[in-house]
C-alpha positions, 0 to 999 in steps of 0.5 A: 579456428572456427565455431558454428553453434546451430539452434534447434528451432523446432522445440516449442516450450511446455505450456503446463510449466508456464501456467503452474508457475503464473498461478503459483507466483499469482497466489504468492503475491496475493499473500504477501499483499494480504500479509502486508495489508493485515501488518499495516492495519494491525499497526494503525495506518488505516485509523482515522484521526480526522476527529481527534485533529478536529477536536484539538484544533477546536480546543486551541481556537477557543482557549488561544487568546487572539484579538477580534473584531467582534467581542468573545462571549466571555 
């Protein structure tokens, strides 16, 4: 037994189904991204502690009690 499936070649897809959708998935995924970006910042990720870490680095250097070559001013 033998079966033949033939193709119909000459259909050609719709374009307005492709547009809508790449428009629709474009708008979803710019929302997801600002959603994302507004939990992250809402949660702290962009602060920036350069000032912070600078300040206690500062404050361990000058009360850590390590020898020198030259004297501390006291």
């Amino acid at each position: 037994m033998m079966v033949i499936f033939e193709a119909l070649h000459n259909q050609e897809p719709r374009g307005y189904v492709v547009g809508w959708i790449i428009a629709i998935s474009l708008l979803v995924g710019i929302l997801i991204f600002l959603l994302l970006a507004v939990l992250l910042w809402k949660m702290g990720f962009f602060r920036r502690r350069y000032k912070e870490i600078i300040e206690a680095e500062k404050n361990r250097k000058d009360n850590e009690e390590s020898w020198d070559w030259v004297q501390k001013n006291q």
